[in-house]
N, C-alpha and C positions, 0 to 999 in steps of 0.2 A: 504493500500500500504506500501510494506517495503523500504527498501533501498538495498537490495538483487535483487527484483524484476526488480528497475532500472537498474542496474551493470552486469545481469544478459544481459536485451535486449540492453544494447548500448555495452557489452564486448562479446557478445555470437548471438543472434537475427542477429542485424547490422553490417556486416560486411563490408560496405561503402555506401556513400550518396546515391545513387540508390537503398537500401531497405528499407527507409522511404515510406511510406505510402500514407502521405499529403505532402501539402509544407508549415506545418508549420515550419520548419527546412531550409526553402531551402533559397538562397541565392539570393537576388534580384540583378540585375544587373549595377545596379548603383553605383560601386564602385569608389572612384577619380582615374585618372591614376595614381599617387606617391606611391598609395595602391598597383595597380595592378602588379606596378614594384616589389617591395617590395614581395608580393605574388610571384610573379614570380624568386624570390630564397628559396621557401622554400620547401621539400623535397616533392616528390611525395605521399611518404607511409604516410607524416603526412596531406599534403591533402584529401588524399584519403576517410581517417577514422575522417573528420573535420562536426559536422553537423551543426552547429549554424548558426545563422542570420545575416550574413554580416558581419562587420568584426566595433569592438568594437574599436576606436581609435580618441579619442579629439584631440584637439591643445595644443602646448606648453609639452611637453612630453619628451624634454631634462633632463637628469639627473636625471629623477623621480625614486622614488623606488613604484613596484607596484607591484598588484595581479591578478591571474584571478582566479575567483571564476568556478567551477565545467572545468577545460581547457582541458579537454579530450587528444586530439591527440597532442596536443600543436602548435595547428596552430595561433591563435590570439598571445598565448606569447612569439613567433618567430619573430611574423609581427611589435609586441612592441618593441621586443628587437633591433632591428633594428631603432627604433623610439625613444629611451629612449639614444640611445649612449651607446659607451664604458661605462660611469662613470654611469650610470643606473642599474635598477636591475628588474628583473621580474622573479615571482616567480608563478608557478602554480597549483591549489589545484585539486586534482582528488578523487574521492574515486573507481574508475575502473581498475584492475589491467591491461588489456589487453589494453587501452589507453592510461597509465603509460608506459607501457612498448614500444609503439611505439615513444611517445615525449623522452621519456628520451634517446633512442637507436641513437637522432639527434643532440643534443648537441653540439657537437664539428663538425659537419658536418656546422651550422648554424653562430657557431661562424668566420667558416673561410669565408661563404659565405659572411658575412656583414664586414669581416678584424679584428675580433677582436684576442685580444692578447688569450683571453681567456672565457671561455662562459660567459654570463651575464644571466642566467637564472640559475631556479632549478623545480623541481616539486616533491610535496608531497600530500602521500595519506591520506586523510581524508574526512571529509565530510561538509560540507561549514557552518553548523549548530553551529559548535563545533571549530570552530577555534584558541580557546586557550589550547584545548588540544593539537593542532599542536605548541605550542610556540612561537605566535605571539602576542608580545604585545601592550600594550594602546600604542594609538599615534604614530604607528611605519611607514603607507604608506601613499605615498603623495598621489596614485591613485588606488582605486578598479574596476576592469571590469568584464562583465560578458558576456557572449553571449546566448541568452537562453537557462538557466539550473536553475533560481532559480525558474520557475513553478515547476520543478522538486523535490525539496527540500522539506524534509515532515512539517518543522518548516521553514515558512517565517519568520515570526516576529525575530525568532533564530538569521536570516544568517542577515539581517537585522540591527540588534542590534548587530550584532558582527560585522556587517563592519565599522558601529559608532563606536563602541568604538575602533577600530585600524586604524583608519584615523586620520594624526594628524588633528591640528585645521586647518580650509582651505580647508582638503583635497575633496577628489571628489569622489563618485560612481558614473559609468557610465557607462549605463549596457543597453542590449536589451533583452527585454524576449515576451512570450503572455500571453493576460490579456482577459477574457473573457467579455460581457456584461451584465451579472447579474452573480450570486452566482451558482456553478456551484453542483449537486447534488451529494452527498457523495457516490450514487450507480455508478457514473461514473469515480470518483476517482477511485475506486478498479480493472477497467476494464486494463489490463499492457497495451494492443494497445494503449488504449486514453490515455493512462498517460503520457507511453514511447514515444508518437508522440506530447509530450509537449500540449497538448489542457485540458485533465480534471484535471491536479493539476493547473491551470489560476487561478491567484486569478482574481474575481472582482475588474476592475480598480479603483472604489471608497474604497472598501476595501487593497487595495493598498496604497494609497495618507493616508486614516488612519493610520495605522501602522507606515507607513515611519514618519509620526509626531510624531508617540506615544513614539518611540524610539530614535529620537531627528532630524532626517532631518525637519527641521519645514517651509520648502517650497522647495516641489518638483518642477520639469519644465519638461515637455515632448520636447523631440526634435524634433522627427517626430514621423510618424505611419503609416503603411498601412495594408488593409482587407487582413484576410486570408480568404483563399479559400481553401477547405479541401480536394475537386475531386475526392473522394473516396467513392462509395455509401454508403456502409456495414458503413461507421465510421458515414458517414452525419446522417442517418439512429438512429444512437443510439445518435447523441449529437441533433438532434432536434433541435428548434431554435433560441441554443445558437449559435451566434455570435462571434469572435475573430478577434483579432488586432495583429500585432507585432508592438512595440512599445519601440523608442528609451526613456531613460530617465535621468537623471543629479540629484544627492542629493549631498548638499554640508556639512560636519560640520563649523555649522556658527556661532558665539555668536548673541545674542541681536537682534534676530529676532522677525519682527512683525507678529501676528495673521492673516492681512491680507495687502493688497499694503497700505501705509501708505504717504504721501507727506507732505517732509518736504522741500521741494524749490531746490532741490539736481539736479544735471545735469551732467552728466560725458561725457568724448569727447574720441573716439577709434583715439590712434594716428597710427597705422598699425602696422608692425613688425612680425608678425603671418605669416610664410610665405604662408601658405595655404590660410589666410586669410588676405590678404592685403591688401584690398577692404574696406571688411564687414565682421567684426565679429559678427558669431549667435550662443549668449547664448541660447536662444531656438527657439521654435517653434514662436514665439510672438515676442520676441525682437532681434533685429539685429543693429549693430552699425556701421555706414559707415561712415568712416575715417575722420576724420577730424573737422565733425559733431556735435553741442552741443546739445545732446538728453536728456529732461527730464526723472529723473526717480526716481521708490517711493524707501521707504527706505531700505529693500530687497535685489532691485539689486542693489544697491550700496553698502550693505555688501556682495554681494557675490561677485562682482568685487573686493571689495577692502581688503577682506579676504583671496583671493583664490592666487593663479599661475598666472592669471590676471590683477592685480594691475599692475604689472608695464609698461602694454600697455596700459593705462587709466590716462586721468586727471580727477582729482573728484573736483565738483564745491559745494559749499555750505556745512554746517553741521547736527547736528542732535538738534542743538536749540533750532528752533523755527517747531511746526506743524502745517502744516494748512489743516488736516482732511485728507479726504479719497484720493487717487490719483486718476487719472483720466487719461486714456492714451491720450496723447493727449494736457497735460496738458503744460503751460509755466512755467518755473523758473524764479524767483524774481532771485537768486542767481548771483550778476557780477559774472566777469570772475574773477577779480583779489581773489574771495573770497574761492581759492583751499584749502579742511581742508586737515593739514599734513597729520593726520590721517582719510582719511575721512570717511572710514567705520569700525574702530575698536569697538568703543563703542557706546553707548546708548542713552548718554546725554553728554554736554558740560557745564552743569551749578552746 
């Protein structure tokens, strides 16, 4: 498979979401209403030509500088832009000229729809592999997104490794893609339908959670996931009984993370302020934090609370002192209350 091959069926093939094939692309209906608003000023042409998975947007996203990795129509870095604030920035990588050319032609149409003085977006072509050939440097965004496009990518480990090393310290990828259930055969790769309907370039999601460590996110967290359904004989037919997911998922750059959940007496309390999430904050699929609340937790997630955009909706209770073995969800903190480390999640050790 080239990279011609792709550009070729999403800039030439597709010419809007109704000539996908399957619904691996398609948009589940679950979006919050604040999105839907949000969505509902962004320009018809850049809908139209939008194929991705629902629509890529964490909490806390004021003033962030961020990216979207393969942004096609530029419908998610519209939906950001509006989410990031005037003082924000989002920028979108394409390597499809005919998808280029429909985000870029909205620009100033988007800035007036959300009152800005002036746009708060850009978009550049390249290919998500190679990212420093575009001139983005180490350490430069607080937030990477993706809407399924990096199965697409002929170098995962590449785009991977290149969103580590331009996330500064803290920062987040936060991306939704599809990930098959075993290793998927290199004669199904070569097929443009399976490829271009995002199903044969799927990594295996254990082959996934590898990589992402090898290259330094050293604990992944899935958000959600739901079964794809393919509905297309002729494709079912040739991928046989492999299996697919779409699957949301969160990689932090974090120091001093452990190998695996680690308990060190540590307890953090979600005081609200998220306005989305005012209730309960859900770092992922597993943990959720309601308000108020002293939740044990290993040591982990209290470096990624206390590294990230997050910290300062969190009180973090105990240090990295003393350990006492493996975590246990479930488990009680020794830690009183009065014993908040300034730093609670920076470092390693306090001795």
């Amino acid at each position: 498979m080239q990279h011609e091959t792709v550009q070729e069926y999403y800039g030439e093939t597709l010419q809007g979401s109704s000539d996908l094939q399957t619904n691996a692309c398609c948009t589940p209906d679950a979006i919050p209403d604040y999105l839907k608003k949000i969505l509902g000023k962004i320009h018809d042409e850049v809908l139209s030509r939008y194929y991705g998975c629902g629509l890529v947007a964490p909490e806390a996203l004021e003033g962030l500088k961020v990216l979207d990795l393969g942004s096609g129509s530029g419908r998610d870095v519209y939906a950001l832009s509006a989410l990031v604030g005037e003082d924000g920035f989002v920028t979108g990588v394409d390597m499809t000229d005919a998808q280029l050319d429909v985000a870029r032609a909205h620009m100033d149409y988007h800035a007036e729809a959300f009152g800005y003085a002036k746009p708060n977006t850009a978009f550049v072509k390249g290919t998500i592999e190679d990212l420093g050939a575009l001139g983005f440097e180490d350490n430069s965004f607080d937030l990477i997104v993706s809407n399924c496009v990096i199965n697409l990518a002929l170098d995962k480990e590449a785009v991977l490794s290149e969103a580590y090393r331009i996330l500064k310290p803290g920062g987040e990828m936060y991306f939704s893609d599809v990930y098959a259930d075993r290793r998927v055969p290199g004669s199904l790769r070569e097929d443009p339908v399976l490829y271009g309907e995002c199903l044969s370039g799927a990594l295996y999601r254990n082959d996934f959670i590898a990589l992402s460590k090898k290259v330094g996110f050293g604990d992944p967290r899935m958000v959600d996931t739901r079964v794809l359904t393919v509905e297309n004989p002729q494709i079912e037919a040739k991928l046989g009984n492999i299996g697919f997911t779409s699957e949301t998922w969160r990689l932090f750059k974090l120091n001093n993370l452990d190998a695996n959940p680690e308990d060190y007496g540590q307890a953090v309390i979600y005081n609200g302020g998220l306005e989305h999430m005012a209730q309960v904050f859900v770092l992922d699929e597993d943990k959720q934090f309601e308000a108020g609340k002293c939740v044990p937790v290993c040591g982990n997630t209290a470096r990624t609370l206390g590294q990230s955009r997050f910290a300062q909706y969190f009180d973090f209770i105990g240090t990295f002192c003393r350990h006492y073995g493996a975590f246990e969800p479930g488990a009680k903190t020794d830690a009183p209350r009065t014993q908040a480390a300034t730093e609670p999640a920076a470092g390693g050790s306090c001795c």
